[in-house]
N, C-alpha and C positions, 0 to 999 in steps of 0.2 A: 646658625643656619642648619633645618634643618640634612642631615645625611651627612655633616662634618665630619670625619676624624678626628676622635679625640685621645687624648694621650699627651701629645707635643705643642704645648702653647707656642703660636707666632713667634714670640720674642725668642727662644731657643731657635729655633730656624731660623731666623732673622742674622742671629748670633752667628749661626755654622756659614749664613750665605758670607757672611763679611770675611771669614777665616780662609771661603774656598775662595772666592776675590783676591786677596792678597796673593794668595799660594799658587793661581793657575789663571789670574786676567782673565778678562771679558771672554776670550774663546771656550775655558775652560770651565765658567760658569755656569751650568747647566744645571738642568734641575737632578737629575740623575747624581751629580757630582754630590750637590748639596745633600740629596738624600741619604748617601751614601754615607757621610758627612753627620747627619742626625740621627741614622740608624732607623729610616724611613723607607716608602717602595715611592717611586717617581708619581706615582697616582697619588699619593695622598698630597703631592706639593702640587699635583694638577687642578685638583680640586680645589685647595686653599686658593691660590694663586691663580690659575688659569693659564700660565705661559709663562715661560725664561721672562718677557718683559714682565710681566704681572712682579717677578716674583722680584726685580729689580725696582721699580716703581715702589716698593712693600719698603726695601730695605732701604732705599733714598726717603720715604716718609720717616722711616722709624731714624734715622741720621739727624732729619729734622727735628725729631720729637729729641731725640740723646742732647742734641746742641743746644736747646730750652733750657735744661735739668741737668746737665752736665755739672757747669759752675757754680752753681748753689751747693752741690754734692761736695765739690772739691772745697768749696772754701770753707764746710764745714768743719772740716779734715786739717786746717792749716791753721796755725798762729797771726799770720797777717796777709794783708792784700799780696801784696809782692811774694809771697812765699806761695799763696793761691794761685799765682797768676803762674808761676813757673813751673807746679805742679797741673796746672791744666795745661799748658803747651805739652810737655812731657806726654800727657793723656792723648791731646789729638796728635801723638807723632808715633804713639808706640805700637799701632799696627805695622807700622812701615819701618817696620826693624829689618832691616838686609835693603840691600839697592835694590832686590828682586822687585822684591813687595811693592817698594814706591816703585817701581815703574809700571808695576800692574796697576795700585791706585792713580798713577797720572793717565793710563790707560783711558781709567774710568772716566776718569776728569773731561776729557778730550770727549768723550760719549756725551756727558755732560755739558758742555759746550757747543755740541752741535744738535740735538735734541729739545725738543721747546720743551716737553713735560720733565725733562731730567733737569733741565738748565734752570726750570723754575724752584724746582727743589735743592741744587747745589746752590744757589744764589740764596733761597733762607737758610741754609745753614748755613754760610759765609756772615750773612746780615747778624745771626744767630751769637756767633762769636766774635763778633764786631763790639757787639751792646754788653759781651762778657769780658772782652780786655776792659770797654773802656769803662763798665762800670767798676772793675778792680783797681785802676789806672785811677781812679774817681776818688775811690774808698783809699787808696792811697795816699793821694793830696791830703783830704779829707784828716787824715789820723797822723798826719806828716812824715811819713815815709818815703812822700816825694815832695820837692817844694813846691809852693803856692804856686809859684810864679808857673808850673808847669803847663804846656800847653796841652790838656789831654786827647782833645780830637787830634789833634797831629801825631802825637804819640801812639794814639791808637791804632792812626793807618798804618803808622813807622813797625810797629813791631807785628802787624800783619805781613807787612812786606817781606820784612828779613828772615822770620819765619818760613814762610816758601821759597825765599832766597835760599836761606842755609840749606834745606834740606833738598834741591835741585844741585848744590855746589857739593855737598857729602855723594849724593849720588855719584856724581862724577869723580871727585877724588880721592871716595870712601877714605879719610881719616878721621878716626875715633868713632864713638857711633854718635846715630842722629839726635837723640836726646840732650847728650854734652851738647854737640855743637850746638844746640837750637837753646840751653839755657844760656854757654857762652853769650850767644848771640845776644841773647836777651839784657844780660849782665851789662854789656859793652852800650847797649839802646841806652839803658835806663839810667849808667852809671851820671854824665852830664847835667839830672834830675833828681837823684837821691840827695837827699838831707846831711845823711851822713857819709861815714867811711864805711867801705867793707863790703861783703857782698851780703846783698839784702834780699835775695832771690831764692836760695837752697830751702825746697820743703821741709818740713818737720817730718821727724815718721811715728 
């Protein structure tokens, strides 16, 4: 576009908006904040963006685009489905390290939900990581690290579910951080399904 500032690609700002999201909720949001944030003046985000919602809308797309390419990344990274699968939970939980933060992103969630254009976009990236549990949940069966017999559409829902279960119940009783509790979680889903003994979940590093 002609008259753009340039300097700071989208995806860097995109970056710092999600940082000042966690750290300061929906009120706190602002372009001023973010700029601040990127080491930018509120005009250059005006421009990109257009407005506090522009610049929300920007980071709800790029959520969508992250939750495509996410899991390809991660299971590149890992020795097996199940070790991929536990290392991407860990990934969509690790902004939300402190109760704070999740309750600013449940904040957003709530925005999200009552919003047609935001709700369209928090629902593709839900679908986003539906199609990535269950195609690791898949690759699983598949290479027998989980039995045949497995139902994986159910499973799929199941370890969405306890997933935002667990980390609504850590909120509240903050013990251990969210990451454990959410591969426990996972551990404890899967264990009923696994082939073998042991835990089959712990990434590789």
């Amino acid at each position: 576009m002609a008259g753009r500032p340039r300097g700071v690609e989208d995806v860097v700002i995109l970056r710092a908006a999600a940082r000042v999201m966690g750290r300061l909720g929906p009120s706190g949001l602002t372009l001023a904040a973010v700029a601040r944030e990127v080491g930018l003046v509120p005009g250059t985000l005006m421009q990109r963006f257009g407005s506090k919602r522009g610049l929300i809308l920007a980071l709800a797309d790029r959520s969508v685009q992250d939750a495509d390419t996410l899991s390809d990344r991660i299971r590149g990274e890992q020795e097996s489905a199940l070790a991929a699968l536990a290392a991407l939970l860990a990934e969509w939980m690790a902004p939300m390290a402190s109760p704070e933060t999740f309750a600013h992103h449940l904040a957003f969630l709530c925005m999200d939900l009552t919003d047609p254009e935001l709700h369209e976009r928090a629902l593709a990236v839900h679908e986003a990581q539906r199609r990535a549990v269950r195609a690791l949940l898949a690759e699983a069966v598949s290479t027998g690290e989980l039995q045949a017999t497995t139902e994986v559409d159910t499973l799929t829902a199941t370890v969405q579910a306890v997933t935002s279960g667990t980390g609504l119940g850590w909120a509240l009783d903050r013990q251990d951080t969210l990451v454990r509790r959410v591969r426990h979680a996972l551990d404890v889903v899967l264990a009923p399904n696994t082939a073998g003994a042991g835990a089959l979940t712990t990434p590789t590093t």
